[in-house]
C-alpha positions, 0 to 999 in steps of 0.5 A, a space after each residue: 821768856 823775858 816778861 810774863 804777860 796776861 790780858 783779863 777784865 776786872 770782876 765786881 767780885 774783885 772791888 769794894 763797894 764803890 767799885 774800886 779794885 781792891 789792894 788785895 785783889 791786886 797783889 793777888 793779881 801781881 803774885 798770880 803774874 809772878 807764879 805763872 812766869 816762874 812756872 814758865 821758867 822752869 821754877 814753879 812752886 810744883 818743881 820747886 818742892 819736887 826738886 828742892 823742898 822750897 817754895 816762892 815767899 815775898 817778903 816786901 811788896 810795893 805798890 802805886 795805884 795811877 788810876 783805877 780801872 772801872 769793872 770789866 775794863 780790860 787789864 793788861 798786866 805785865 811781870 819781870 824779874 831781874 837779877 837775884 841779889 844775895 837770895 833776893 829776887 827782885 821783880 816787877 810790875 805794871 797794870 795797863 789799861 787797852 791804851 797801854 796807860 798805867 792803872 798800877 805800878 808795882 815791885 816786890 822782892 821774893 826769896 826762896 823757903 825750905 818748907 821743913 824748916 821754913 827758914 830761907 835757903 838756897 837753890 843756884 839752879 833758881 839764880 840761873 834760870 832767872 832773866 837779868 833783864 837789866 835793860 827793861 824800864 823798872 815801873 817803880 823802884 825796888 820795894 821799900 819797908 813799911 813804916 809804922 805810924 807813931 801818932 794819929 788816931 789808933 784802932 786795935 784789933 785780934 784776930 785768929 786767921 779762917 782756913 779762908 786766910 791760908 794759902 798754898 803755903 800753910 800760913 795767911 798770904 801777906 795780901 790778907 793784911 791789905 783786906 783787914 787795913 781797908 776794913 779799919 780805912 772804912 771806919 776812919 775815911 770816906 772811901 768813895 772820894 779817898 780810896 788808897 793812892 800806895 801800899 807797902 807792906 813787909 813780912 816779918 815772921 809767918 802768921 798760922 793758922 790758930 795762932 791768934 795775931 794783934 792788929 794795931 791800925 793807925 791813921 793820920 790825915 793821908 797816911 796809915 799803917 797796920 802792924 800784925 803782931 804776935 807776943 810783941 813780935 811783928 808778923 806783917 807790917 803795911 803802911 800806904 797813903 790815900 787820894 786826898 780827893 779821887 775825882 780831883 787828882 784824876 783830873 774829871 770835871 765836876 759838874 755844879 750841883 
């Protein structure tokens, strides 16, 4: 299986106030998307830690948000990998509505983890049971790093992750850091005519549970950045950019008031 396809509609329970999908909501979405095509393949998290003691870690995400789709509109969502560079899987992804026009676009790189050291590793079988799809169309170019803002307004922040943070893995899924971004955006912007346009985020280093992390929020005009840090050690890093004004770059008629 070349591309991983799944067909749902969008629950309130997945978008913020004014009705807009949620970044977080979408990584999960996309990662779901990147699970159940590695299980397909033969190289689920199941058999991953039968056979090897390894699990499925992303390490960059990358993401454009063309549009957003309005609650229990349709999503058609597709995935694919292609070919592993130097224990670096690349992937793919791309949010469509009914007719087939993109809501989200989307890139991401994997890497496999030893759980017992929890250091990055090996598993050849991996490589080769990975499509190379060399010929399928990329939504997005592989996944930059996010970059940390150096000026604009700054809110700080600690935290300690809830058992709500953790994932399958034992440590917060990186997308946990797009919910606290929006939190700090809603303080800053109006979300209902500015949501967020990109989103890039970089995991650095495991956040666990009872491990308290330092949250430094920076924003400037359309741009922000969020470092989750630990003794001055990055964690995870985000940085995007928002809409300037939703319902003007969407191209909707405003009626006079």
């Amino acid at each position: 299986m070349k591309v991983q396809r799944i067909e749902r509609l969008l629950e309130s329970g997945e978008c913020d106030r004014y009705g807009f999908w949620k970044p977080n909501a979408i990584m999960s979405f996309m990662q779901e998307l990147a699970g159940l095509h590695a299980i397909r393949l033969g190289m689920g998290r199941e058999a991953l830690v039968a056979d090897h003691q390894a699990v499925w870690v992303v390490t960059r995400h990358e993401m454009v948000i063309d549009r957003y789709p309005a609650v229990a509109d349709n999503l058609v969502g597709k995935s694919f990998p292609t070919k592993a560079r130097r224990g670096i899987y690349p992937r793919f992804y791309l949010v469509e509505d009914e007719a087939g026009q993109a809501l989200v676009r989307g890139s991401s790189f994997w890497t496999l983890a030893d759980i017992q050291s929890r250091t990055m590793t090996q598993v050849p079988e991996v490589s080769s049971l990975m499509p190379e799809n060399e010929d399928l169309e990329k939504p997005l170019p592989y996944p930059t790093g996010a970059k940390e803002l150096s000026q604009g307004r700054e809110i700080r922040h600690n935290w300690q992750p809830l058992y709500t943070d953790i994932d399958r893995n034992g440590h917060v899924n990186n997308s946990r850091a797009a919910d606290w971004a929006l939190c700090f955006l809603s303080e800053c912007v109006d979300l209902s005519k500015r949501p967020i346009r990109s989103l890039q985020v970089t995991f650095h280093q495991e956040m666990l549970p009872g491990e308290e992390v330092a949250l430094r929020f920076m924003i400037d005009e359309n741009a922000f950045s969020l470092r989750c840090s630990r003794e001055e050690r990055a964690r995870v890093t985000l940085s995007g950019t928002l809409y300037e004004d939703y319902e003007r770059e969407r191209g909707e008629v405003q009626l006079p008031t």
